[in-house]
VOTI-168107 format. One line per 4 residues: number of its first residue (from 1); their letters; for each residue x negated, y, z negated of C-alpha. Coordinates in pm, 1 decimal, padded with zeros to 6 digits. Layout:
# VOTI-168107
NUM> a> X Y Z ~ ...
This chain:
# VOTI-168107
1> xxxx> 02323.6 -01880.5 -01159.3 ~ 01963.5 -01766.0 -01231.5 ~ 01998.4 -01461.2 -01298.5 ~ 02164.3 -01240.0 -01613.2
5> xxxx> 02436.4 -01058.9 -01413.5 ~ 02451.5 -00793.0 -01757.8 ~ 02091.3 -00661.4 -01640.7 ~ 02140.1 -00668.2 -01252.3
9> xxxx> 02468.6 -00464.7 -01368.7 ~ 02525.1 -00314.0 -01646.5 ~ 02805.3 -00140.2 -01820.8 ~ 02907.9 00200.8 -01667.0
13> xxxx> 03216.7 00305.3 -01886.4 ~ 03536.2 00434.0 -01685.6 ~ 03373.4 00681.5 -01457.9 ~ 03092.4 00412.1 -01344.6
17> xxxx> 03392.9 00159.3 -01298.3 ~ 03504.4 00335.0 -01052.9 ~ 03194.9 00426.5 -00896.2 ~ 03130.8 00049.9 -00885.4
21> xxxx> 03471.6 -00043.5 -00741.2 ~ 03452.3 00217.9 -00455.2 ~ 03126.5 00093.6 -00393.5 ~ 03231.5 -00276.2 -00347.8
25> xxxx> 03497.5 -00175.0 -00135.1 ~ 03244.3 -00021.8 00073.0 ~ 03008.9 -00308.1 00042.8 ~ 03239.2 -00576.3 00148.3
29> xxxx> 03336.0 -00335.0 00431.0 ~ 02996.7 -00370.0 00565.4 ~ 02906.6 -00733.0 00479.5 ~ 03245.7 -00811.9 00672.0
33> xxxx> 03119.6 -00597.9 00997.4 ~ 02787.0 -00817.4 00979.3 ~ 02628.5 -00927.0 01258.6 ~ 02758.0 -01253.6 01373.9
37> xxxx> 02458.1 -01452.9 01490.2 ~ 02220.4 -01418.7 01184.6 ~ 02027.1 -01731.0 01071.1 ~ 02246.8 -01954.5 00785.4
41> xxxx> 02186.2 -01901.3 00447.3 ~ 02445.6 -01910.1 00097.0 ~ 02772.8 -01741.2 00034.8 ~ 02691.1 -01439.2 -00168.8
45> xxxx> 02907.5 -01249.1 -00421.7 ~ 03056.8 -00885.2 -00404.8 ~ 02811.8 -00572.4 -00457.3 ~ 02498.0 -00777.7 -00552.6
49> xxxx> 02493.3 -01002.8 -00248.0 ~ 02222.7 -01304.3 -00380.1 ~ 02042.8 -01131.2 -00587.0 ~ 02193.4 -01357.7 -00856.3
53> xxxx> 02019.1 -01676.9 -00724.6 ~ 01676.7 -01480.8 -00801.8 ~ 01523.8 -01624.8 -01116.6 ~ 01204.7 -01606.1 -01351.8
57> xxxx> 00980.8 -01765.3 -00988.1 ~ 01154.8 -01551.9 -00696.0 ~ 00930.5 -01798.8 -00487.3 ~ 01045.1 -02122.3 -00635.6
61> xxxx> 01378.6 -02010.5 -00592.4 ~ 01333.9 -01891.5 -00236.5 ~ 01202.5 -02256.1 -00170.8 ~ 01481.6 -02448.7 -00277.6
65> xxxx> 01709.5 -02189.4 -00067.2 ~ 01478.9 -02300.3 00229.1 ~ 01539.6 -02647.8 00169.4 ~ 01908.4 -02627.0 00198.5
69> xxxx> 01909.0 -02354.1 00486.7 ~ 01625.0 -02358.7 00700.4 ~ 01304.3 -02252.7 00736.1 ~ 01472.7 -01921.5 00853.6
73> xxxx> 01757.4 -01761.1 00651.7 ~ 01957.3 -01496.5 00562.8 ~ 02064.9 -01338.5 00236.3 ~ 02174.0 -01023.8 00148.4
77> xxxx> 02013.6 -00858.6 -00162.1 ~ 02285.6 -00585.5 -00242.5 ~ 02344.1 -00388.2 00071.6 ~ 02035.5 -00506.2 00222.1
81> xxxx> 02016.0 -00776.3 00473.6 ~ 01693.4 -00981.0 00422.4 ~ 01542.7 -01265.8 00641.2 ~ 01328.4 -01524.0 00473.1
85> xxxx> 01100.0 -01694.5 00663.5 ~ 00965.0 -02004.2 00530.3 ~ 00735.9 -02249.6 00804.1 ~ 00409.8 -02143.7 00986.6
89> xxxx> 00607.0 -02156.1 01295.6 ~ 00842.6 -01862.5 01161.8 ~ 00498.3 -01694.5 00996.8 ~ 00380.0 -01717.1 01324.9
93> xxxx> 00586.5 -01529.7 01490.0 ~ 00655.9 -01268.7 01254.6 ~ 00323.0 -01166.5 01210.0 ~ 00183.4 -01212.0 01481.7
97> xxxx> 00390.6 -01298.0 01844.3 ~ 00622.4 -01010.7 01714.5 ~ 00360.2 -00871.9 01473.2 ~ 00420.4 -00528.1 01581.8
101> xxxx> 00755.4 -00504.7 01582.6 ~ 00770.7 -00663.0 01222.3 ~ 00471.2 -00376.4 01124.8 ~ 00693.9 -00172.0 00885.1
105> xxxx> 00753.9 -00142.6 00515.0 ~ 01099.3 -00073.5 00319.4 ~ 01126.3 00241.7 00132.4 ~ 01152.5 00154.5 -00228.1
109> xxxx> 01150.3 00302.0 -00559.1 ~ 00765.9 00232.1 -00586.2 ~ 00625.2 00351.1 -00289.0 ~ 00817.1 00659.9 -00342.7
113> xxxx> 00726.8 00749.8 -00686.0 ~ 00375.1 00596.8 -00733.2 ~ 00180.2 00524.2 -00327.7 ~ 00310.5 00740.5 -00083.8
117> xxxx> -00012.4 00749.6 00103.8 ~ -00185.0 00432.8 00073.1 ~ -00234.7 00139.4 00295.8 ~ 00033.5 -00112.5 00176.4
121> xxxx> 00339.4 00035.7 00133.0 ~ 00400.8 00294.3 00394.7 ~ 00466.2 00216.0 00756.9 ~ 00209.5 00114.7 01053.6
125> xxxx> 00077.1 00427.6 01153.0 ~ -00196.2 00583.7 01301.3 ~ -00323.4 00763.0 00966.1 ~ -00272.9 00435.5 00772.4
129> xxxx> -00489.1 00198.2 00984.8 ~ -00765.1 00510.5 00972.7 ~ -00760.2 00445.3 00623.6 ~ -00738.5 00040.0 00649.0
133> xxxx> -01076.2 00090.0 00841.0 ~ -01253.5 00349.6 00599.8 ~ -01136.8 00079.5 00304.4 ~ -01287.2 -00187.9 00522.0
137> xxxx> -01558.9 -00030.4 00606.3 ~ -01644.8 00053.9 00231.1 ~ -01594.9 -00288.2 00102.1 ~ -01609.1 -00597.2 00337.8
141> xxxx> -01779.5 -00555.0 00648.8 ~ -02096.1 -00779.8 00672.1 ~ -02323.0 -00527.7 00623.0 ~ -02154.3 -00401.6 00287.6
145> xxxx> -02179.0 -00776.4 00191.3 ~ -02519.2 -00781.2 00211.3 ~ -02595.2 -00420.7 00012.6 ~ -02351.4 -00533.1 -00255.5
149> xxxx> -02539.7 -00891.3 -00308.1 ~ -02739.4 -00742.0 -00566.1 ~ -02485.5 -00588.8 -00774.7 ~ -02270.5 -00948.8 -00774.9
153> xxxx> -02556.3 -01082.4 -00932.6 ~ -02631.1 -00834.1 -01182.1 ~ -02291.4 -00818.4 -01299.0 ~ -02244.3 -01194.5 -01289.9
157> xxxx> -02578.2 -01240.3 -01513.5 ~ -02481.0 -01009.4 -01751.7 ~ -02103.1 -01157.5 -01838.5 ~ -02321.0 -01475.2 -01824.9
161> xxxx> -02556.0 -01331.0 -02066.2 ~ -02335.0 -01195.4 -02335.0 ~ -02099.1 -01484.0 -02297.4 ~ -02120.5 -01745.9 -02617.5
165> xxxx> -02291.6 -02056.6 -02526.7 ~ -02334.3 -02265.4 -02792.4 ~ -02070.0 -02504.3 -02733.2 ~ -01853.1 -02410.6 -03000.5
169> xxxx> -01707.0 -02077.9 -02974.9 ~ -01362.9 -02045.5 -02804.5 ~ -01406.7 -01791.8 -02524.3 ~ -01125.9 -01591.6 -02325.1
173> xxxx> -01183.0 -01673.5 -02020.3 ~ -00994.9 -01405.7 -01855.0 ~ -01094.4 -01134.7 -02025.7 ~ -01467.5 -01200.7 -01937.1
177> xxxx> -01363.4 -01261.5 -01552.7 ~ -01165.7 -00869.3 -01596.6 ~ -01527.4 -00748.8 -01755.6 ~ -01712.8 -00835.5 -01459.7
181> xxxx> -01488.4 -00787.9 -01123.3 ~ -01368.6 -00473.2 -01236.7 ~ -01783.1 -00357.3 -01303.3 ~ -01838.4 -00499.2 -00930.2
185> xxxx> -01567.4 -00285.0 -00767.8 ~ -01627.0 00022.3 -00968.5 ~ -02036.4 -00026.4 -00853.4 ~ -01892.3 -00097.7 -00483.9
189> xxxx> -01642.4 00173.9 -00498.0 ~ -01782.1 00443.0 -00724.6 ~ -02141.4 00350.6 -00782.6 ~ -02138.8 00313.8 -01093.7
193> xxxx> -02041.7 00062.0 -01347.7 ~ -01663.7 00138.5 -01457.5 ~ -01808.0 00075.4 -01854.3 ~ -02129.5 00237.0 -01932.1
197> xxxx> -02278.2 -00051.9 -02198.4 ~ -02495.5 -00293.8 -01998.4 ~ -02609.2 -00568.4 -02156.8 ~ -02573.0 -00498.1 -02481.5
201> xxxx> -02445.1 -00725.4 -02807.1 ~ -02202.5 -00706.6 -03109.9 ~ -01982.9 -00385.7 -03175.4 ~ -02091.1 -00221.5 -02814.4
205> xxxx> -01999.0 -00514.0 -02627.1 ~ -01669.9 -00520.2 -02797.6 ~ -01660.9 -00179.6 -02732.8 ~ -01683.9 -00277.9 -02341.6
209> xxxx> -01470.1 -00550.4 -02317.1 ~ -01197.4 -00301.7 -02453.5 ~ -01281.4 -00000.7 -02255.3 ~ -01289.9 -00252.6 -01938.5
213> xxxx> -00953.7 -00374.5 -02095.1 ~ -00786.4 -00067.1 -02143.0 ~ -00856.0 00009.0 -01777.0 ~ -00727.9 -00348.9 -01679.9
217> xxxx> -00370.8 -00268.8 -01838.8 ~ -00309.8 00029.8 -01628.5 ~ -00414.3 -00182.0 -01312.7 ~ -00146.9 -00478.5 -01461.8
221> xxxx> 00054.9 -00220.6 -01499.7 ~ 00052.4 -00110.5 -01168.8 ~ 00091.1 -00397.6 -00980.3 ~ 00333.8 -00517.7 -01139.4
225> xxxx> 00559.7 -00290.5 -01089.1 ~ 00498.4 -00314.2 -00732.6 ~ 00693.3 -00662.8 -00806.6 ~ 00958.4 -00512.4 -00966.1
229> xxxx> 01255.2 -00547.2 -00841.7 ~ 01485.5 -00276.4 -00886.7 ~ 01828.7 -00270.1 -00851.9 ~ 01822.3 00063.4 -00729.9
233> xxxx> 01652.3 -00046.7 -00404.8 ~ 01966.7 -00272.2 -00339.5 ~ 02259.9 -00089.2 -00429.8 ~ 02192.2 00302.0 -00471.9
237> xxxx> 02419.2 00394.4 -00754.9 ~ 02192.2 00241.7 -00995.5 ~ 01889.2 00460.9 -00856.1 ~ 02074.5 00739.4 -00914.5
241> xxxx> 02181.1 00638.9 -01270.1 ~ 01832.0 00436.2 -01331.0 ~ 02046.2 00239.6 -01590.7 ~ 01698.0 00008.3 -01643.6
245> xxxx> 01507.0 00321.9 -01695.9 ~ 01211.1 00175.8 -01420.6 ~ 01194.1 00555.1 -01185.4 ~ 01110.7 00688.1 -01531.0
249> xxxx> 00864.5 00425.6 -01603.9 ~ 00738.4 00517.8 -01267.6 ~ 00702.7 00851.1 -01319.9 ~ 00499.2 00792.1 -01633.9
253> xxxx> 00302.8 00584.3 -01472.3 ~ 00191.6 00827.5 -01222.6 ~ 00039.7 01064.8 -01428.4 ~ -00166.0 00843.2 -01597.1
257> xxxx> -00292.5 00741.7 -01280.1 ~ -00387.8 01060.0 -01197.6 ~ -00548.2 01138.9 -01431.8 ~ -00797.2 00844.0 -01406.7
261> xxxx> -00868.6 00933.7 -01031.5 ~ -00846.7 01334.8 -01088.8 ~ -01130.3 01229.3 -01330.7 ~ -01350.1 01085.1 -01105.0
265> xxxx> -01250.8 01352.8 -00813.6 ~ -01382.5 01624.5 -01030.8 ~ -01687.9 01390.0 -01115.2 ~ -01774.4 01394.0 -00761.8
269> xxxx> -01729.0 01692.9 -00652.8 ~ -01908.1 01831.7 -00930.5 ~ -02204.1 01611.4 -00786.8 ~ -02114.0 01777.3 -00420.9
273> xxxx> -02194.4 02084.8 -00579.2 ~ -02523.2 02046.9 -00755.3 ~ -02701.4 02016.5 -00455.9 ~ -02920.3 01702.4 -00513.8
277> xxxx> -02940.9 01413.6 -00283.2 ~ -02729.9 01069.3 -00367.5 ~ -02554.3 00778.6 -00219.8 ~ -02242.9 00847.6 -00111.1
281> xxxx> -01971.9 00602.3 -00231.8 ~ -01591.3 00580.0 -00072.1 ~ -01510.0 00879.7 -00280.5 ~ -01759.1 01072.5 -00101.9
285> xxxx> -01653.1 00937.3 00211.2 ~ -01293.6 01044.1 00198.9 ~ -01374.7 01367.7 00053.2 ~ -01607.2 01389.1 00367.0
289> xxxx> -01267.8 01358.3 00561.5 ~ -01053.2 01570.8 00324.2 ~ -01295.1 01876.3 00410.9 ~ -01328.0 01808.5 00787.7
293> xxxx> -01150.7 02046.0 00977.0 ~ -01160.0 01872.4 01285.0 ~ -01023.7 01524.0 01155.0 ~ -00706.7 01469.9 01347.3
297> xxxx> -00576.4 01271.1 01004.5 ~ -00508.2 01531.9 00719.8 ~ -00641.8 01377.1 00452.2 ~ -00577.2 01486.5 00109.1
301> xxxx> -00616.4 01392.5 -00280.9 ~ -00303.4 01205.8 -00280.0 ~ -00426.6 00983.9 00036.6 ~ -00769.4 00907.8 -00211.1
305> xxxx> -00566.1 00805.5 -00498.7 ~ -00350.2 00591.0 -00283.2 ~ -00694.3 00395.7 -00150.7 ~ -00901.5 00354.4 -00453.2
309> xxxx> -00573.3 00189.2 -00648.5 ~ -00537.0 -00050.4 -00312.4 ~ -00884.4 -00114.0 -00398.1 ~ -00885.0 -00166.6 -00749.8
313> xxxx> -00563.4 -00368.8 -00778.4 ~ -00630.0 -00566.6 -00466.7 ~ -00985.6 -00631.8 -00551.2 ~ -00950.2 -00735.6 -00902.3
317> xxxx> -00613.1 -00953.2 -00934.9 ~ -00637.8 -01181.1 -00689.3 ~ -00986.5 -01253.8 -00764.8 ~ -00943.9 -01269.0 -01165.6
321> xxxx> -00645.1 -01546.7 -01085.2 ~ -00785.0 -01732.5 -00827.9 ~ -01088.1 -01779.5 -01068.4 ~ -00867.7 -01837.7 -01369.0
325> xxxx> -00718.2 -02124.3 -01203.8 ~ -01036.0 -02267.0 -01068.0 ~ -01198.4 -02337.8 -01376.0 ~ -00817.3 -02484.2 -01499.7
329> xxxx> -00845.5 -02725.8 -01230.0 ~ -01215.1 -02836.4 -01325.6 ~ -01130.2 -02790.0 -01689.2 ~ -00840.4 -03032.8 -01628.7
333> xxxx> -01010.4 -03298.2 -01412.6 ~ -01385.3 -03347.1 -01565.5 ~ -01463.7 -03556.8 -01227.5 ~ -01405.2 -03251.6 -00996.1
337> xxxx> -01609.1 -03023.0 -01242.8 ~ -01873.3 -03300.8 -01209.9 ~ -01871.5 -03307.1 -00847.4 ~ -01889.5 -02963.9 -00779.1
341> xxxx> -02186.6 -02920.7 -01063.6 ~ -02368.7 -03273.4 -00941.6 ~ -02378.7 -03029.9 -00558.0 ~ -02443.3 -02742.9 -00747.8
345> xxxx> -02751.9 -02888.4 -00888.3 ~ -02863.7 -03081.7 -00562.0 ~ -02822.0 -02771.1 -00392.7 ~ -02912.9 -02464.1 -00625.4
349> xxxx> -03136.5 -02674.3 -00881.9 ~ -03151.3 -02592.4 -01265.7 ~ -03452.4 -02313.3 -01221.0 ~ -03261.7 -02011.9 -01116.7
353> xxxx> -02868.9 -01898.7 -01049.1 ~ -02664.6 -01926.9 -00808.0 ~ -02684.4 -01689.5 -00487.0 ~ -02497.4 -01611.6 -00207.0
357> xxxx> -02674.2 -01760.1 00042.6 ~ -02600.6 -02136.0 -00170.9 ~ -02272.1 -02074.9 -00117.5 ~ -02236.5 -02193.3 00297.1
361> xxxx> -02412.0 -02537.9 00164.9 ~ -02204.4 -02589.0 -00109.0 ~ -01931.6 -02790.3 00123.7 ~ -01751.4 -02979.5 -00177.5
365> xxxx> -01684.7 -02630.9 -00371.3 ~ -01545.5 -02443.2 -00059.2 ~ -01291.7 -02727.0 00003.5 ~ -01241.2 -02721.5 -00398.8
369> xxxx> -01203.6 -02295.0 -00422.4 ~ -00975.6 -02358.5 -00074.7 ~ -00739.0 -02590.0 -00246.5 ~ -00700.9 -02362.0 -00528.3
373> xxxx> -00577.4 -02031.6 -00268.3 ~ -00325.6 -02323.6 -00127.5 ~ -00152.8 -02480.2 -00443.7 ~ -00241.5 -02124.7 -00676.6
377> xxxx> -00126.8 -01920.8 -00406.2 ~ -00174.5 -01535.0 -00563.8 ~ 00101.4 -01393.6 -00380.5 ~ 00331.7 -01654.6 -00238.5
381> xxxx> 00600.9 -01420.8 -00121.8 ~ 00399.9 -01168.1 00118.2 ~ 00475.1 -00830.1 00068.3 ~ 00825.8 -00722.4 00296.6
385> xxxx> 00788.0 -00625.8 00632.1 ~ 01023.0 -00441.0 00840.2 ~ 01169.3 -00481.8 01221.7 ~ 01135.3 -00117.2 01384.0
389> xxxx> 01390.0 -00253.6 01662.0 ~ 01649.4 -00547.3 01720.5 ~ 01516.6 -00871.9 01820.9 ~ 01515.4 -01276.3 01880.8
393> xxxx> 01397.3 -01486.8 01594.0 ~ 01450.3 -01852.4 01717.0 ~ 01753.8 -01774.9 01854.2 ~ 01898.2 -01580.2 01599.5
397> xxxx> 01957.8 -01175.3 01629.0 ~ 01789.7 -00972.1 01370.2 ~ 01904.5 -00619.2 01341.5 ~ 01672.1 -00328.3 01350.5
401> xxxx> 01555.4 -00279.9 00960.6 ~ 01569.5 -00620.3 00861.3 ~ 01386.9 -00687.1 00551.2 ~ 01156.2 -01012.5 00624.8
405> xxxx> 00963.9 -01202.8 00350.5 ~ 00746.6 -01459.6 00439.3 ~ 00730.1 -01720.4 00226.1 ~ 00367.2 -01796.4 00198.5
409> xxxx> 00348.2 -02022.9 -00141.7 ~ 00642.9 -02198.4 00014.6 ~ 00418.8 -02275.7 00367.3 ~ 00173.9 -02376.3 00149.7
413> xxxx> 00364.2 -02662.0 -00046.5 ~ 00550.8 -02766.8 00241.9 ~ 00563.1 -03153.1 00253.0 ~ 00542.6 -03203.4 00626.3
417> xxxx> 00284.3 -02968.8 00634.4 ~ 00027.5 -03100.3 00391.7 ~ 00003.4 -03437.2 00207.6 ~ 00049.3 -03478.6 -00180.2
421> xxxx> 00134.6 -03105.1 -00136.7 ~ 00153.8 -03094.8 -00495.7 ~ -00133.0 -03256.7 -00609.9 ~ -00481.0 -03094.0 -00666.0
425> xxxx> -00723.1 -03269.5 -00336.3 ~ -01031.1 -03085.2 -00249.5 ~ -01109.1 -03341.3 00005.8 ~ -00780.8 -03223.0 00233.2
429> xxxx> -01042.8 -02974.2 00336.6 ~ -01355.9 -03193.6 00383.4 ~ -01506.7 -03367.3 00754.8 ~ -01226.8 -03626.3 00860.4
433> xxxx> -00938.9 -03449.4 00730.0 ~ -00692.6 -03261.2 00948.8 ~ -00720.0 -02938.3 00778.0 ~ -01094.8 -02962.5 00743.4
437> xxxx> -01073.3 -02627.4 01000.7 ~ -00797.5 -02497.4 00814.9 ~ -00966.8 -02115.1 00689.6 ~ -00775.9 -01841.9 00492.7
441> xxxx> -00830.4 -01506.0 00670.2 ~ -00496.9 -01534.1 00827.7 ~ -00620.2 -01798.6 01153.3 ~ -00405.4 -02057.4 01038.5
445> xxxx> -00022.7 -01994.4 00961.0 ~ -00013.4 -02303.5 00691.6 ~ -00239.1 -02095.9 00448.7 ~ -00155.0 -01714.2 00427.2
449> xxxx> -00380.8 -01674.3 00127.0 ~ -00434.6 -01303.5 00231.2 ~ -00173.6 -01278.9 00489.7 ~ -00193.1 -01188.1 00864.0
453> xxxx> -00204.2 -00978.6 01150.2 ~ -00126.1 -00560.6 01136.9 ~ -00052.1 -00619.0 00765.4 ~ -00298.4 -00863.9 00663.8
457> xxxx> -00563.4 -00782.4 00366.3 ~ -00860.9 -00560.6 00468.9 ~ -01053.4 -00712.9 00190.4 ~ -01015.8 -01078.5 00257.9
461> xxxx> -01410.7 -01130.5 00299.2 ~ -01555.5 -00970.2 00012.6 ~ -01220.5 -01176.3 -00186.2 ~ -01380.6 -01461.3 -00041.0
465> xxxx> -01711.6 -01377.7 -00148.5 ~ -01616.3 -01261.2 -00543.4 ~ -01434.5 -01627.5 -00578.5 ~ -01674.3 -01833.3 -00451.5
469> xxxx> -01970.4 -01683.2 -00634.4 ~ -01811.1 -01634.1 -00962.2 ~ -01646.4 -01978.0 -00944.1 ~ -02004.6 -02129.3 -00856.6
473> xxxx> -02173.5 -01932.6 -01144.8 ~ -01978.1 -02047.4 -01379.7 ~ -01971.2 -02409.3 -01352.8 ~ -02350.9 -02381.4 -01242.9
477> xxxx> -02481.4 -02201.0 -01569.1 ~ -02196.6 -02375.9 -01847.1 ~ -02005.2 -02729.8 -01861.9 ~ -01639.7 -02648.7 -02010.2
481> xxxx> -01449.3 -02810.5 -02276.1 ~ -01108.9 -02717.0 -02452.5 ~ -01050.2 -02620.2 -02798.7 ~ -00955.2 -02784.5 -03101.5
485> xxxx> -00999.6 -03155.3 -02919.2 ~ -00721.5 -03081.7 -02649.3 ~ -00696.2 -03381.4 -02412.1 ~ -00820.9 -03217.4 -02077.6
489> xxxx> -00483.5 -03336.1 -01911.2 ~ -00282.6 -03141.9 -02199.5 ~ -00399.1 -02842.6 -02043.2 ~ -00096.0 -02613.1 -01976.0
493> xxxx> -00077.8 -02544.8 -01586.1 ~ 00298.6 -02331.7 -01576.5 ~ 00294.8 -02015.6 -01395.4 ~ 00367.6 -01725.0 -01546.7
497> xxxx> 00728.5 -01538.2 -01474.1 ~ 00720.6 -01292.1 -01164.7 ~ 00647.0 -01275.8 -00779.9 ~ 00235.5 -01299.1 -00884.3
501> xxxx> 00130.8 -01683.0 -00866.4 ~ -00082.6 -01696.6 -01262.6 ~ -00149.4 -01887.1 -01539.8 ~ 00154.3 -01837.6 -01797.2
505> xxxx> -00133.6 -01860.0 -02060.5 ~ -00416.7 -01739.9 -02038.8 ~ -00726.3 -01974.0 -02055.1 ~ -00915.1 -02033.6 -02354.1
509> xxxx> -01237.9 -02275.2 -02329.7 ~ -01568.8 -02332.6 -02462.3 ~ -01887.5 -02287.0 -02245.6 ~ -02200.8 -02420.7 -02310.3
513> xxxx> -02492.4 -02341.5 -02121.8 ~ -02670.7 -02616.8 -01898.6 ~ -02948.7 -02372.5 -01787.1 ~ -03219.4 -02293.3 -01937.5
517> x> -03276.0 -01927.2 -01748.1
């Protein structure tokens, strides 16, 4: 079994025997009054359902399930009946033939305690696309590309800047990559730099690196206990008795949160109040909405916390890991990191950086920073949606509030899908391959990157943007080496534990500059 029973259920004493017992009885009253054409999938056990064959890689796990059962299944997490889907002919339909049906969330301990009025977590409505379209708006519409350019590049220069180059010093890598995407949201969502030192060297940019790092933790934090799964969601005596302590974790959590945004609410409307003439960020924006009387959404503080921790967490994971394992895969094949540099030069040149505009020339490093959202899949279980009513799936009957995951890192991998799945090949992307068309924004059902449809990410095209620019910058301005004479194919490439797809260690490499700007 893969997982410790003793912390999926833990000792009561007498009283939560019993509790337990009546609750089993009831629990193998319902499983045995289940409906009768559900897709296959494993025998599961009394009270916990499958939640046993959940290990350290949910995802992995989920895949070898797949294997056995289908590309459609059923298990049963506690009480909970839970189709997995698991082919891009499944994907398909889920999100998108039946894409509105499938449109809801489940309530969990989470979105309870910590989001109640974001844009991931609750349920398709009216008020929550309103503010899928302000965050949208904000952050990756073309125009917002284009006014943001600037700050990309100053943030990007100055990592570059302080980072050591002298081919010697061991540098961690993600802590740099955390410096600058959180100072490019916090400019794009707050105008302003999130750290206030700019540029400078020694104890200050310590200082920075920490104060950026500090802020970082809260935002790990964050998401991942939006990954954590609690027991209580399954089987609701242990919410009640919160046996792992997690709601109370929550709670915590929660006022440190707000406390960061009440922060910068007060900041703002402090600057409302003066009087002088600035540009408004998202802040402003849904403060603009909170104090409209005529809105027909009724937008409040709780509904701008919710949408500038989407922005933050979204923005700045997925982007930090994607990067991460970019440079891994160049770090780990010098010919790749050769290639994409030997374009970067034939295309960019030695006299000046990297810009955005390079970027739709640089054909070998889009197939390359494509290859890494397939095999380093961020999230490769998409987060659960929800049938409102009954319905079909391939012939099977799924009861109204099903919980569906879709199996994205799974799709991804998939043998008859994609070649070598498991090997690192920019070129599956290039002119003459099959999947040379294949893109990521949720077009193609073999490469959910950023999922698709009602629910897919409202931020896919400045993601797309951050990764490829960063990724560029950084093999354009260093080459990279490992320390202490590690053999580039020694390089450790596990994933970490958890439902997030990231390096289990960190990387540590040495850069040394190849420009001379």
């Amino acid at each position: 079994m893969k997982m410790n029973l003793p912390n999926i259920v833990p000792s009561f004493g007498a009283g939560g025997v019993v509790a337990a017992v009546v609750l089993g009885i009831l629990l193998l009253k319902l499983f045995s009054s289940k409906p009768k054409n559900l897709p296959p999938g494993p025998r599961g056990l009394p009270i916990i359902g499958h939640l046993h064959l959940l290990g350290k890689h949910p995802h992995e796990d989920l895949a070898k399930l797949s294997a056995t059962y289908g590309p459609v299944m059923s298990l049963w997490f506690g009480h909970k009946l839970t189709v997995v889907a698991s082919s891009p002919a499944a994907a398909e339909e889920i999100l998108k033939t039946q894409g509105l049906n499938f449109s809801s969330r489940n309530r969990t301990s989470f979105g309870e305690l910590i989001v109640t009025n974001d844009i991931v977590f609750p349920d398709d409505t009216a008020e929550r696309r309103h503010l899928k379209k302000i965050l949208h708006t904000q952050l990756s519409t073309t125009k917002q590309l284009q006014l943001s350019e600037n700050v990309r590049a100053e943030e990007i220069s100055h990592v570059i800047r302080v980072m050591p180059q002298d081919g010697k010093t061991v540098v961690p890598v993600r802590t740099y990559l955390e410096v600058v995407v959180t100072n490019i949201l916090s400019r794009m969502i707050l105008k302003k730099r999130f750290s206030a030192v700019a540029g400078k060297a020694g104890a200050d940019q310590g200082a920075e690196l920490q104060e950026v790092r500090n802020f970082r933790v809260l935002v790990e934090e964050i998401a991942a206990c939006s990954l954590h799964m609690d027991p209580g969601d399954f089987i609701p005596i242990f919410k009640l008795l919160d046996i792992q302590g997690f709601r109370s974790r929550l709670r915590n959590l929660r006022k440190r949160m707000d406390v960061f945004v009440n922060n910068i609410i007060s900041e703002h409307l402090e600057q409302r109040k003066s009087g002088q003439t600035y540009e408004k960020d998202m802040v402003d924006v849904l403060l603009d909405q909170m104090e409209d009387e005529t809105s027909r959404f009724d937008i409040s503080e709780k509904h701008i916390n919710g949408l500038l921790w989407n922005s933050f967490i979204g923005g700045t994971g997925t982007t930090i890991d994607v990067v991460e394992w970019a440079l891994s895969e160049c770090i780990r094949n010098p010919k790749l990191m050769n290639k994409v540099q030997d374009e970067l030069d034939t295309v960019v040149g030695k006299s000046r950086r990297v810009e955005d505009a390079d970027i739709p020339n640089l054909k070998y490093l889009q197939a390359m920073v494509k290859e890494v959202f397939r095999l380093h899949l961020s999230t490769p279980i998409l987060f659960p949606h929800v049938n409102k009513t009954a319905c079909k799936l391939f012939g099977y009957d799924i009861p109204a509030g099903t919980t569906v995951l879709v199996c994205a890192g799974t799709i991804a991998r998939d043998p008859s899908v994609w070649d070598n799945p498991l090997e690192f090949r920019p070129e599956r992307f290039l002119d003459g391959s099959p999947h040379v068309n294949t893109d990521v924004q949720g077009n193609h059902f073999e490469l959910l990157t950023f999922g698709s449809g009602r629910r897919g990410c409202p931020g896919i095209a400045l993601a797309i943007t951050m990764v490829h620019i960063l990724t560029a910058s950084l093999l354009h301005s260093f080459d990279w080496s490992l320390p202490d004479g590690t053999s580039p194919m020694d390089l450790d490439m596990s994933d970490a534990p958890g439902r997030l797809h990231r390096r289990a260690k960190p990387l540590n490499a040495i850069p040394k500059a190849r420009l001379s700007i």
